[in-house]
Structures are given as C-alpha cells and as structure tokens.
MIRO-879562 format. One record per atom (N, C-alpha, C): residue number from 1; residue in one letter; x, y, z. Coordinates in steps of 0.05 Angstrom, whole numbers, always signed. Layout:
<atoms>
ATOM  seq  type    east   north      up
ATOM  NUM     A       X       Y       Z
...
</atoms>
This chain:
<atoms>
ATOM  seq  type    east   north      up
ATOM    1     X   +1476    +157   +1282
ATOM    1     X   +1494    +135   +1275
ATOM    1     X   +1477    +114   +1260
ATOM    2     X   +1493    +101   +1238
ATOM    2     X   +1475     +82   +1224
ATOM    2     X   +1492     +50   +1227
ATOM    3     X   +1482     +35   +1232
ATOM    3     X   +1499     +10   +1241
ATOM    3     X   +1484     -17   +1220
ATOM    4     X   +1506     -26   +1211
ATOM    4     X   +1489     -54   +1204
ATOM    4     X   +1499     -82   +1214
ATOM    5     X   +1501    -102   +1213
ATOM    5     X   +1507    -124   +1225
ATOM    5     X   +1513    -150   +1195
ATOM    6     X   +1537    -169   +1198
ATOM    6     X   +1531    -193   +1181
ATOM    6     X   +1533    -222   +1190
ATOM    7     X   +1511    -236   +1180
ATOM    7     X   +1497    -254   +1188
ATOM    7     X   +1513    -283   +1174
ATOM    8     X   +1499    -311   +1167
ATOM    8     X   +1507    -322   +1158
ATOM    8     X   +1494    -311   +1125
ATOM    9     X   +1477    -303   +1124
ATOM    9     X   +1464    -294   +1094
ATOM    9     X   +1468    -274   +1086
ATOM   10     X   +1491    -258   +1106
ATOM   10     X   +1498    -232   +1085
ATOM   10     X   +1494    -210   +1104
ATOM   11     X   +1504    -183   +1102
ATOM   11     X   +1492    -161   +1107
ATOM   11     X   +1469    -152   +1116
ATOM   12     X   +1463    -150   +1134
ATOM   12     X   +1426    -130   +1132
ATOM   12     X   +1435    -107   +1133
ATOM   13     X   +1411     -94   +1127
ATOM   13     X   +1407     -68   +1115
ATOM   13     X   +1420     -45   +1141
ATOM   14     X   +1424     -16   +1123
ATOM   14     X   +1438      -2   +1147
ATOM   14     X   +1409     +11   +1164
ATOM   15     X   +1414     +12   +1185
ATOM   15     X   +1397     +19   +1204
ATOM   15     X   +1406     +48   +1225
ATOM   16     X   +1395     +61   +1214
ATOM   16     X   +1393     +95   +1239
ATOM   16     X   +1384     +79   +1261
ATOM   17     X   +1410     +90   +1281
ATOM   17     X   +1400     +83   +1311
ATOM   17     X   +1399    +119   +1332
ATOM   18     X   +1381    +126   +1342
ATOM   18     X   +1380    +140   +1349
ATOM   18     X   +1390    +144   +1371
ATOM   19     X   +1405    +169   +1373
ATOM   19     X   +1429    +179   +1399
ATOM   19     X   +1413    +194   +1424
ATOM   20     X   +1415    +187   +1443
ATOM   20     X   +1400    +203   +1461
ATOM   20     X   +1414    +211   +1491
ATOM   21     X   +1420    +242   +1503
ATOM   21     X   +1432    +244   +1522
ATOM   21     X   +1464    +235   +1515
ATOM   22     X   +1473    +234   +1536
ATOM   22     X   +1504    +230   +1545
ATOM   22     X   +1514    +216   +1524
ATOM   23     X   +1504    +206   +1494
ATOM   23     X   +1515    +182   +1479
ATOM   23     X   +1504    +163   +1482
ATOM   24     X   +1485    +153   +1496
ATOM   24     X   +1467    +132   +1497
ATOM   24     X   +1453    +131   +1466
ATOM   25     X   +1447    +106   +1456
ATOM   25     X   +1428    +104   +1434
ATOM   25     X   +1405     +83   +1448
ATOM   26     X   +1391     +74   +1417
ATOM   26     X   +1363     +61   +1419
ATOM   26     X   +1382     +37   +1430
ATOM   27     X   +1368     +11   +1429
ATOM   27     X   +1391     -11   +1433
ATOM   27     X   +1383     -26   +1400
ATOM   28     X   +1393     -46   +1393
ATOM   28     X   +1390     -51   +1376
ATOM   28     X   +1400     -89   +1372
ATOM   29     X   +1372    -105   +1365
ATOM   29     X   +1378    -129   +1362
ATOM   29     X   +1400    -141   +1337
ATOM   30     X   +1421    -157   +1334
ATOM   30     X   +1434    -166   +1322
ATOM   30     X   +1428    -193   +1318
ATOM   31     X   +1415    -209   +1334
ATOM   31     X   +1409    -241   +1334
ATOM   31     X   +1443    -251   +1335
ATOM   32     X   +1450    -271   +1317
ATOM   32     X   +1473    -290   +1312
ATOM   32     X   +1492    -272   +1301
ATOM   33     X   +1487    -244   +1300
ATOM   33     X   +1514    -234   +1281
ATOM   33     X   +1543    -226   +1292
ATOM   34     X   +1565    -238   +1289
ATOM   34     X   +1589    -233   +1292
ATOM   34     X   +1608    -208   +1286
ATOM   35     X   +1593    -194   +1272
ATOM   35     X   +1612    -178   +1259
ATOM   35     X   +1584    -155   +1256
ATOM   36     X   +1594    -128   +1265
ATOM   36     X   +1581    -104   +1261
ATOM   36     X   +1596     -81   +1248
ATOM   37     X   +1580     -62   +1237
ATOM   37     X   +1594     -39   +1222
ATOM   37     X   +1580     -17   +1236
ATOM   38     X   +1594      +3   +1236
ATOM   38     X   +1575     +33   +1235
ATOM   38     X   +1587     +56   +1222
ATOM   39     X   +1568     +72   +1211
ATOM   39     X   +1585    +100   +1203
ATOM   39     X   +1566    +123   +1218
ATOM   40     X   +1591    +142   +1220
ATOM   40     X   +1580    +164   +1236
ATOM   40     X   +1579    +195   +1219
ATOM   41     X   +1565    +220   +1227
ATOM   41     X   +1564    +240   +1200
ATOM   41     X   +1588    +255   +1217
ATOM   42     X   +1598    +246   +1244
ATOM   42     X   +1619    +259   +1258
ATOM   42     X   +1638    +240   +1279
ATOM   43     X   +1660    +253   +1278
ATOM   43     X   +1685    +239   +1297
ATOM   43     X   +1663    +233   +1325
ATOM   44     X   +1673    +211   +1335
ATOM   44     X   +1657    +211   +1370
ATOM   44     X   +1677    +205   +1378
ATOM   45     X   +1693    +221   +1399
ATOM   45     X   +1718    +215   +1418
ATOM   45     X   +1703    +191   +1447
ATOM   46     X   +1717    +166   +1448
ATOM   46     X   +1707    +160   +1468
ATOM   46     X   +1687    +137   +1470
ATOM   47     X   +1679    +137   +1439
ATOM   47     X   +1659    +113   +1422
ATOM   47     X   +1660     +88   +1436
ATOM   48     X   +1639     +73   +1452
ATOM   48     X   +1636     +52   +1460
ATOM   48     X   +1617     +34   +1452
ATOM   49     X   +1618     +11   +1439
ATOM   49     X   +1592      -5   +1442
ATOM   49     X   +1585     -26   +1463
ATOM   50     X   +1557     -28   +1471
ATOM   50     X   +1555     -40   +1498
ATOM   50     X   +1537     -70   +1477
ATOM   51     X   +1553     -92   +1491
ATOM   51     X   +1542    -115   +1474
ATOM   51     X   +1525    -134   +1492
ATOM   52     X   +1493    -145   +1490
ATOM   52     X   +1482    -155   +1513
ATOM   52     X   +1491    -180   +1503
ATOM   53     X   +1485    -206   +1520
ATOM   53     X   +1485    -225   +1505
ATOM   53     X   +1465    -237   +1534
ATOM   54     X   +1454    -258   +1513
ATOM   54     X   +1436    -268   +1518
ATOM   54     X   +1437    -304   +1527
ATOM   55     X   +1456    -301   +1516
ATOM   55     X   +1468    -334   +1525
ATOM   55     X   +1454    -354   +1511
ATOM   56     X   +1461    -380   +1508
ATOM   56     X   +1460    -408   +1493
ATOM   56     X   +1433    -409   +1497
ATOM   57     X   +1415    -408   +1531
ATOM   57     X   +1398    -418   +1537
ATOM   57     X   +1370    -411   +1520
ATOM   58     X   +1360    -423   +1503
ATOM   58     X   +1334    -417   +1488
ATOM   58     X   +1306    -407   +1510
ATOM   59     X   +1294    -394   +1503
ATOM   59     X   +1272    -385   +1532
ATOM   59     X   +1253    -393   +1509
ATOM   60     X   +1238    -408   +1524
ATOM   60     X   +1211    -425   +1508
ATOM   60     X   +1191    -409   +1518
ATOM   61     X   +1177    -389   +1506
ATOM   61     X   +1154    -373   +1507
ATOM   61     X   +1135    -386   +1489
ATOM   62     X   +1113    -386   +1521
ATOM   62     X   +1082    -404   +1510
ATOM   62     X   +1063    -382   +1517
ATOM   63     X   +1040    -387   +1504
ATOM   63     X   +1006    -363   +1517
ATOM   63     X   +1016    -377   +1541
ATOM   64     X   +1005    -353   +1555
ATOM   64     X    +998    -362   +1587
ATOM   64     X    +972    -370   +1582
ATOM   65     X    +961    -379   +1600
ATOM   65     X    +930    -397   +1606
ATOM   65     X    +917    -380   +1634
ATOM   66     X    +940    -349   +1638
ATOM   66     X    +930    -342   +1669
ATOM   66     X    +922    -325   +1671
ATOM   67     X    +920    -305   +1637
ATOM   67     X    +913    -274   +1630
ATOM   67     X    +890    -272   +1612
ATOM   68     X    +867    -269   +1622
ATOM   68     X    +847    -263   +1599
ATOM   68     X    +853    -245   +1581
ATOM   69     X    +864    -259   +1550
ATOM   69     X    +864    -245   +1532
ATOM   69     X    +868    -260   +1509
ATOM   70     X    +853    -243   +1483
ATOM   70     X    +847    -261   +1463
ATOM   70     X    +879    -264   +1441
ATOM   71     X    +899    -248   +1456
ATOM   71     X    +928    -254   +1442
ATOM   71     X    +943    -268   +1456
ATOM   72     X    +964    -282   +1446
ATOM   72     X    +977    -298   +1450
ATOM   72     X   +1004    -276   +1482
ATOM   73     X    +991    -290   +1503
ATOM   73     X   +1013    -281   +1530
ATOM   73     X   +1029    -291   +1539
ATOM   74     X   +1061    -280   +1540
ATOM   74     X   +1087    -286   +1552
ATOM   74     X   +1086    -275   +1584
ATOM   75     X   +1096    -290   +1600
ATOM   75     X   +1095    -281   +1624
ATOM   75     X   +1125    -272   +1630
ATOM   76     X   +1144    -260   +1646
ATOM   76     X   +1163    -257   +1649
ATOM   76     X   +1187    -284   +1665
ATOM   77     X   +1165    -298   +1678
ATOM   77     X   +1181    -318   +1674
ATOM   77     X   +1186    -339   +1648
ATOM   78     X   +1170    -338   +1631
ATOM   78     X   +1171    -346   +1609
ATOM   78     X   +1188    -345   +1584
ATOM   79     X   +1196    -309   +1583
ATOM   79     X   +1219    -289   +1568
ATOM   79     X   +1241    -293   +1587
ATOM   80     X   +1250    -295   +1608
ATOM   80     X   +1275    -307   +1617
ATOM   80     X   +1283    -282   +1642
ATOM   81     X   +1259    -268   +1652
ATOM   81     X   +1272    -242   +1665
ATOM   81     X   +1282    -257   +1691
ATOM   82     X   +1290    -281   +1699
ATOM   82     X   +1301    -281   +1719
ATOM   82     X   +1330    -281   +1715
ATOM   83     X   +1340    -274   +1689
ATOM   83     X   +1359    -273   +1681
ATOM   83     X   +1362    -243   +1686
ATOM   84     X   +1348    -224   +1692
ATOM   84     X   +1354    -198   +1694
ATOM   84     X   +1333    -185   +1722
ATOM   85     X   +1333    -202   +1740
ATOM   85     X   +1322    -189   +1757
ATOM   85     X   +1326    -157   +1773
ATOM   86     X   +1293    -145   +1780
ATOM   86     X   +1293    -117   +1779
ATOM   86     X   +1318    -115   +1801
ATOM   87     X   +1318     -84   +1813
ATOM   87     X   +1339     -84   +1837
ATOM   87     X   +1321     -79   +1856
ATOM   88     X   +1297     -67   +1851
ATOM   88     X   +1291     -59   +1876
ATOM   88     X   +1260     -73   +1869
ATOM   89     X   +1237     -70   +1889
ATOM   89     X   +1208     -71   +1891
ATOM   89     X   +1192     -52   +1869
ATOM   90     X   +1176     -56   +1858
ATOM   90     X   +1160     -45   +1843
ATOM   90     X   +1147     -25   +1853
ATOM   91     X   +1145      -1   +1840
ATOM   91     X   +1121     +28   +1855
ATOM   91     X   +1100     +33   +1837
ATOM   92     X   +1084     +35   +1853
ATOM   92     X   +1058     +39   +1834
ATOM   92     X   +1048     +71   +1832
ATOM   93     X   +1038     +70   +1810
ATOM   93     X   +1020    +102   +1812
ATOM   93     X    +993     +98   +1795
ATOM   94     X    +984    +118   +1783
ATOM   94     X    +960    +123   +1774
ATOM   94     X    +962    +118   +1745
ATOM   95     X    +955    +103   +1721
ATOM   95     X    +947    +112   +1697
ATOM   95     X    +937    +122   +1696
ATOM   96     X    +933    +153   +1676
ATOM   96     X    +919    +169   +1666
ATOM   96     X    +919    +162   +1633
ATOM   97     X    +944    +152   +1623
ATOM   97     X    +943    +152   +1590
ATOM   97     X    +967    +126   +1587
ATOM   98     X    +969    +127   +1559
ATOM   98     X    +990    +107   +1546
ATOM   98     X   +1007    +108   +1532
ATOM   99     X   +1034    +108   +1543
ATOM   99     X   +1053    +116   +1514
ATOM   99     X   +1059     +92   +1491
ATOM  100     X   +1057     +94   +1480
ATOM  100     X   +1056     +74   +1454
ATOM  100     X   +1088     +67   +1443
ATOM  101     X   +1109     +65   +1445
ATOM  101     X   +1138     +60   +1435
ATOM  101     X   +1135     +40   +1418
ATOM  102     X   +1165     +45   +1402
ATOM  102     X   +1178     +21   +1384
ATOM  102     X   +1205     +28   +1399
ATOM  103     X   +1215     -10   +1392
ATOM  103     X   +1240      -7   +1408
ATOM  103     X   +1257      -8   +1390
ATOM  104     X   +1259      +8   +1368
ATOM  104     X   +1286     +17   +1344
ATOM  104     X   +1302      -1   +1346
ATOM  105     X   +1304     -33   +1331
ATOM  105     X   +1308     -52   +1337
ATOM  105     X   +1309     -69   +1312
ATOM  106     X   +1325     -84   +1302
ATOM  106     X   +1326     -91   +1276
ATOM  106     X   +1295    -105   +1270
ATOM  107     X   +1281    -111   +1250
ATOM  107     X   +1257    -125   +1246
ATOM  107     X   +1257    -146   +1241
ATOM  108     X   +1285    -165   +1230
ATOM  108     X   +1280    -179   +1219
ATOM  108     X   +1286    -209   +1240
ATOM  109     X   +1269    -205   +1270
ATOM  109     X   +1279    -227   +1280
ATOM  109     X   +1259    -250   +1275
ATOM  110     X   +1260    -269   +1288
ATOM  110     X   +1245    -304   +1285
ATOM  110     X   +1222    -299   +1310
ATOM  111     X   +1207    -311   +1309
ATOM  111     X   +1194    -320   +1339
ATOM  111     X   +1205    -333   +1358
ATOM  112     X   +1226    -350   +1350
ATOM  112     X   +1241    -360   +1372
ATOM  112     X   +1255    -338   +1385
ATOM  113     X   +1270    -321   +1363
ATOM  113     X   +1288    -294   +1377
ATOM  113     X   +1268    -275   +1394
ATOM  114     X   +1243    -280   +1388
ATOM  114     X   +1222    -251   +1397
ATOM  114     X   +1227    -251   +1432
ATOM  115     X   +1234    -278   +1449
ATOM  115     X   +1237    -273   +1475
ATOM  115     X   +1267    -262   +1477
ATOM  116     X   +1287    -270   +1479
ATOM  116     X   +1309    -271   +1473
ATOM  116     X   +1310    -239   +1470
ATOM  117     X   +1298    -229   +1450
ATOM  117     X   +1302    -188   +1445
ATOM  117     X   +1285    -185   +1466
ATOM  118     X   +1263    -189   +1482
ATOM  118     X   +1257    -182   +1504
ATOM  118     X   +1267    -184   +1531
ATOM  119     X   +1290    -203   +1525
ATOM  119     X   +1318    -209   +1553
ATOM  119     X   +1338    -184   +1540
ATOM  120     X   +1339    -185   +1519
ATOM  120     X   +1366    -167   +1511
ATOM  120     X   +1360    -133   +1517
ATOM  121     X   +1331    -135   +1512
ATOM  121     X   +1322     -97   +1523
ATOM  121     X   +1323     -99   +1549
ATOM  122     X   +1317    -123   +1563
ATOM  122     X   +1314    -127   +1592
ATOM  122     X   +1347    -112   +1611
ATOM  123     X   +1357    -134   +1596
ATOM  123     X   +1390    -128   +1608
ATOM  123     X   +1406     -90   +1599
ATOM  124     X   +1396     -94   +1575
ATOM  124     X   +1399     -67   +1566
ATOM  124     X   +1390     -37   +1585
ATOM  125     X   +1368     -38   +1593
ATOM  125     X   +1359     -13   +1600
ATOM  125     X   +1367     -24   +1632
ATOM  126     X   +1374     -46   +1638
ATOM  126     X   +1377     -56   +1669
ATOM  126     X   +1407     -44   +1680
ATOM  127     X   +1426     -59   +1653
ATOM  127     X   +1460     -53   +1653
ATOM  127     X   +1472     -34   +1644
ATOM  128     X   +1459     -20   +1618
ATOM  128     X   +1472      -4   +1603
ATOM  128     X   +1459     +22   +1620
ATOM  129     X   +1438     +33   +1619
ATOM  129     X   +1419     +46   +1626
ATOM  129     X   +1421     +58   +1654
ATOM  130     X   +1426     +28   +1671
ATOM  130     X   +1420     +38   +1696
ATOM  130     X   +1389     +37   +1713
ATOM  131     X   +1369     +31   +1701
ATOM  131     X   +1351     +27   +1709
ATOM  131     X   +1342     +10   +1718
ATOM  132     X   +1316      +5   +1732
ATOM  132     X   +1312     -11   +1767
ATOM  132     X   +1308     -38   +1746
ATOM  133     X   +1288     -34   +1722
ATOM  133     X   +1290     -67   +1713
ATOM  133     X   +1278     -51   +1677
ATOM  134     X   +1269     -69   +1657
ATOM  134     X   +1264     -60   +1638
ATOM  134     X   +1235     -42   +1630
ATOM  135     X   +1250     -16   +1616
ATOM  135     X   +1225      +7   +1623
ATOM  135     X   +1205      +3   +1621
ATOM  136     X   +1191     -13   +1602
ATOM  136     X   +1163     -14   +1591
ATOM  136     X   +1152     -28   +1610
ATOM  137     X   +1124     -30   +1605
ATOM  137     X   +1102     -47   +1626
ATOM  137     X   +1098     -74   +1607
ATOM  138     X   +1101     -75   +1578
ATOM  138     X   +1095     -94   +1561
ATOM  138     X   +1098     -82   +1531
ATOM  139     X   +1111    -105   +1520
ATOM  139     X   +1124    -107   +1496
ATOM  139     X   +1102    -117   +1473
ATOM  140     X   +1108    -112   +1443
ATOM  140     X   +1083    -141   +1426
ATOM  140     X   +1112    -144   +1404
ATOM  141     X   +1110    -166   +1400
ATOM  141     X   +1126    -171   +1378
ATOM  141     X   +1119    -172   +1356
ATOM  142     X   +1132    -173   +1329
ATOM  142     X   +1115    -166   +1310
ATOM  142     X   +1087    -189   +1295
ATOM  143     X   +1097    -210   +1308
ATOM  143     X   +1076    -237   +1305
ATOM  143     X   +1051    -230   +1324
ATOM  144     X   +1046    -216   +1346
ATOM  144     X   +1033    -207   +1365
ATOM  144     X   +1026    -214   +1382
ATOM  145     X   +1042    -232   +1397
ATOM  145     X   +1049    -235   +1425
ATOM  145     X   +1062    -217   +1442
ATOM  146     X   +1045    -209   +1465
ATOM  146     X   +1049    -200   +1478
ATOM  146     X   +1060    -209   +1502
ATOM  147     X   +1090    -188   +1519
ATOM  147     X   +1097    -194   +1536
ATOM  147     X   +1099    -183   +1562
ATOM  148     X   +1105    -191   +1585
ATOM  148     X   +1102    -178   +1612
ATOM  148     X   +1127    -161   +1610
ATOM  149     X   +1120    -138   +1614
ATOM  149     X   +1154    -118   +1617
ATOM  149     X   +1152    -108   +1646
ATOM  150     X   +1154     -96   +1656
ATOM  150     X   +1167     -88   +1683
ATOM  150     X   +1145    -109   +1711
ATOM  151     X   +1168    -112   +1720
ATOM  151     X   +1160    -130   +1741
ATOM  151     X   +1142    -118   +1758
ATOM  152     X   +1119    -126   +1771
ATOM  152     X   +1100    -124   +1785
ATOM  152     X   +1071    -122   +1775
ATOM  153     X   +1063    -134   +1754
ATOM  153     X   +1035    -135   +1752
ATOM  153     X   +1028    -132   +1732
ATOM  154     X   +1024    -138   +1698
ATOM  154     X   +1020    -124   +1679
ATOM  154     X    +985    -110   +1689
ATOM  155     X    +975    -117   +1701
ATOM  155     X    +943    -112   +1717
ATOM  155     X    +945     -92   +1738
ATOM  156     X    +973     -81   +1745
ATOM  156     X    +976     -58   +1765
ATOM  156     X    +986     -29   +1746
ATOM  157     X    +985      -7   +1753
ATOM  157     X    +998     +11   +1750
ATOM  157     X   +1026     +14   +1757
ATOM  158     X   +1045      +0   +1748
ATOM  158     X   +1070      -3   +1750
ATOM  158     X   +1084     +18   +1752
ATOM  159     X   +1096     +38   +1761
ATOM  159     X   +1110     +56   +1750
ATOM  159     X   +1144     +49   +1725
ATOM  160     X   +1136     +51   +1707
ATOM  160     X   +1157     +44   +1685
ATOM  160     X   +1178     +67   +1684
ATOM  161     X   +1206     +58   +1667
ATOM  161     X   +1216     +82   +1661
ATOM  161     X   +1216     +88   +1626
ATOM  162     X   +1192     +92   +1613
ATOM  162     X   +1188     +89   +1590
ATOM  162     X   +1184    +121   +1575
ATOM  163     X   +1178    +141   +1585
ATOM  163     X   +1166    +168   +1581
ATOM  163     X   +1179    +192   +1605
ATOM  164     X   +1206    +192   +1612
ATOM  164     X   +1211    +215   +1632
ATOM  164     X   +1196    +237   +1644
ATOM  165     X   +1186    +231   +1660
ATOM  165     X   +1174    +261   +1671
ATOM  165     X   +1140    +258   +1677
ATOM  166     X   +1139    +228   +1663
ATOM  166     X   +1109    +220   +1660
ATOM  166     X   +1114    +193   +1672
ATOM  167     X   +1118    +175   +1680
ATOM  167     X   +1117    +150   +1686
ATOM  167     X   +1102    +138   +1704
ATOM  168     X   +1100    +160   +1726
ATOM  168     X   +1077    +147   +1748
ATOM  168     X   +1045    +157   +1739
ATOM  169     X   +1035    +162   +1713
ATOM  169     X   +1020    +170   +1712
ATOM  169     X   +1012    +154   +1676
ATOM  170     X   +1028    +138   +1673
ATOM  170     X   +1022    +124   +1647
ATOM  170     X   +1034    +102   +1652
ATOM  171     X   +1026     +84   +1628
ATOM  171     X   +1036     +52   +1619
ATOM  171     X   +1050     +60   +1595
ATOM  172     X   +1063     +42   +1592
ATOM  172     X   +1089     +44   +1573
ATOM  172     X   +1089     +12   +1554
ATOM  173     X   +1071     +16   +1524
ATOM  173     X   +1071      -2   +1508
ATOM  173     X   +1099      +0   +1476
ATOM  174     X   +1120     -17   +1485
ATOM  174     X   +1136     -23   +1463
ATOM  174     X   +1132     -48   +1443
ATOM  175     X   +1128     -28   +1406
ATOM  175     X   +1123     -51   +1394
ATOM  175     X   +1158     -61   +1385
ATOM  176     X   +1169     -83   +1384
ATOM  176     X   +1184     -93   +1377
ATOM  176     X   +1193     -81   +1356
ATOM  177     X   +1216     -72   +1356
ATOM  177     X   +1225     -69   +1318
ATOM  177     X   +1220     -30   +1313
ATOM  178     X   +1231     -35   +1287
ATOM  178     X   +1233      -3   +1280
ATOM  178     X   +1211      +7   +1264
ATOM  179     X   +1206     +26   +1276
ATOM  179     X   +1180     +28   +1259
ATOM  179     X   +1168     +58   +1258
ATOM  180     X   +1199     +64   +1247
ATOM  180     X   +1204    +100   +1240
ATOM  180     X   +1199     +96   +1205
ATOM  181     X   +1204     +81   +1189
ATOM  181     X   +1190     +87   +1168
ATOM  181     X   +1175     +57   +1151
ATOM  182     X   +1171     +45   +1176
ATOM  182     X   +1160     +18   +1162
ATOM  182     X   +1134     +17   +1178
</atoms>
C-alpha cells in the first residue's frame, strides 16, 4: 500500500507502507494532516484505517540530567507515555544482541513532533497491535535524541516486542522515519 497525506503546504510524497500478517501495516506519522490518500496494486475487502491521535497537549522533551550519555535523553515521562501506560509489569531476560529498526514513518517531522511520534508508536503498537506497551526498548529521532521505549529500565534487559521469536534475548533500537531507501 502506498499512502500520502495533505498538509497546509501541499501533498507529501507517496510513501510504501509495509503490510504485515492479518492486514496490519508499519504505522505511519501524518503530523497536522487532515486529509489522506492511498492506492493499492489490489481490492482489500474489509480496508480499515486505525487513526492515533495524540491530542492538543504539547510533551516538552528535555536531555535528562539522570542518564550518562553524551546524546541528548528523553525519559518516558518526558515523551508523554503516561498517556499510554503499559498493561502489565515489565519481564526481563538476557541480551545477547541488538535489533536495529526503522519505524517506516514519514521523515519529514519537527523536533517538537519527534515526542508526539513516539506517543503515536506508543498507542499504536499498545491499541492497534495489542501489545503490553510500545515494542522497542528505545527510539533516536532523526536530530538524535534518544528515547526511553518500553517501560522498565532502558539499563535493564527489558523484554520488548520488537523481533518475534527473539525478544527475551535482545534490545530493540528504532530509528525514527523510513529508511528503506533514504
């Protein structure tokens, strides 16, 4: 499926969103846009779109001052996840390795929007999905700030739902945005 969105400046570009399982796709940021398009290479009986919204409230993401690191850190209370709290307690396992993701996601958002798409994957993989809270362990946006993704520790072995079949045995890093041929 290729979808695009229009803004106050016009059209953005069409964007491949990738279909996965039962009709599920990637999710995909829109920011302010009112009006979406998509074309398909086939009929889909049953075609739903699931729309997050994120609400009026601006989430003021600052460095934390509480994570040794030389990039700029969002904490999850910071990105707004009490707006999407997990359902259950966090489980831990072992890292052995790292899956590396992009969240197939339009590129062209603001820094102000960069928390805001990290509430909108939040609610997405929480509502749409079905999952205990959002998959990843930590997100970077494309300015490179980094954020806290699944609740319980970015400093623990979280178990994420980012890699099927592997999760209690890896961390799960999503970079912001699409970055299948950019």
């Amino acid at each position: 499926m290729d979808l695009r969105v229009r803004r106050r400046a016009g059209w953005s570009e069409w964007r491949h969103v990738g279909v996965h399982g039962a009709g599920g796709s990637d999710p995909v940021w829109v920011g302010r846009a009112r009006v979406v398009q998509y074309r398909l290479s086939r009929r889909v009986p049953r075609l739903r779109l699931h729309f997050v919204a994120v609400g009026k409230r601006r989430v003021h993401a600052r460095a934390s001052q509480t994570v040794d690191t030389p990039f700029p850190y969002v904490t999850r209370e910071q990105w707004g996840a009490d707006q999407c709290p997990p359902r259950s307690a966090p489980e831990y396992g072992d890292v052995q390795a790292v899956a590396v993701h992009h969240t197939v996601s339009l590129n062209d958002y603001t820094p102000v929007e960069a928390p805001q798409v990290v509430l909108a994957i939040c609610r997405y993989h929480r509502n749409s999905n079905g999952w205990n809270d959002i998959g990843y362990n930590a997100l970077v946006d494309r300015f490179g700030t980094i954020y806290e993704g699944r609740a319980g520790g970015l400093d623990r072995a979280v178990v994420g739902a980012h890699a099927q079949g592997f999760n209690s045995q890896t961390a799960g890093v999503a970079n912001i945005g699409d970055y299948s041929s950019t």
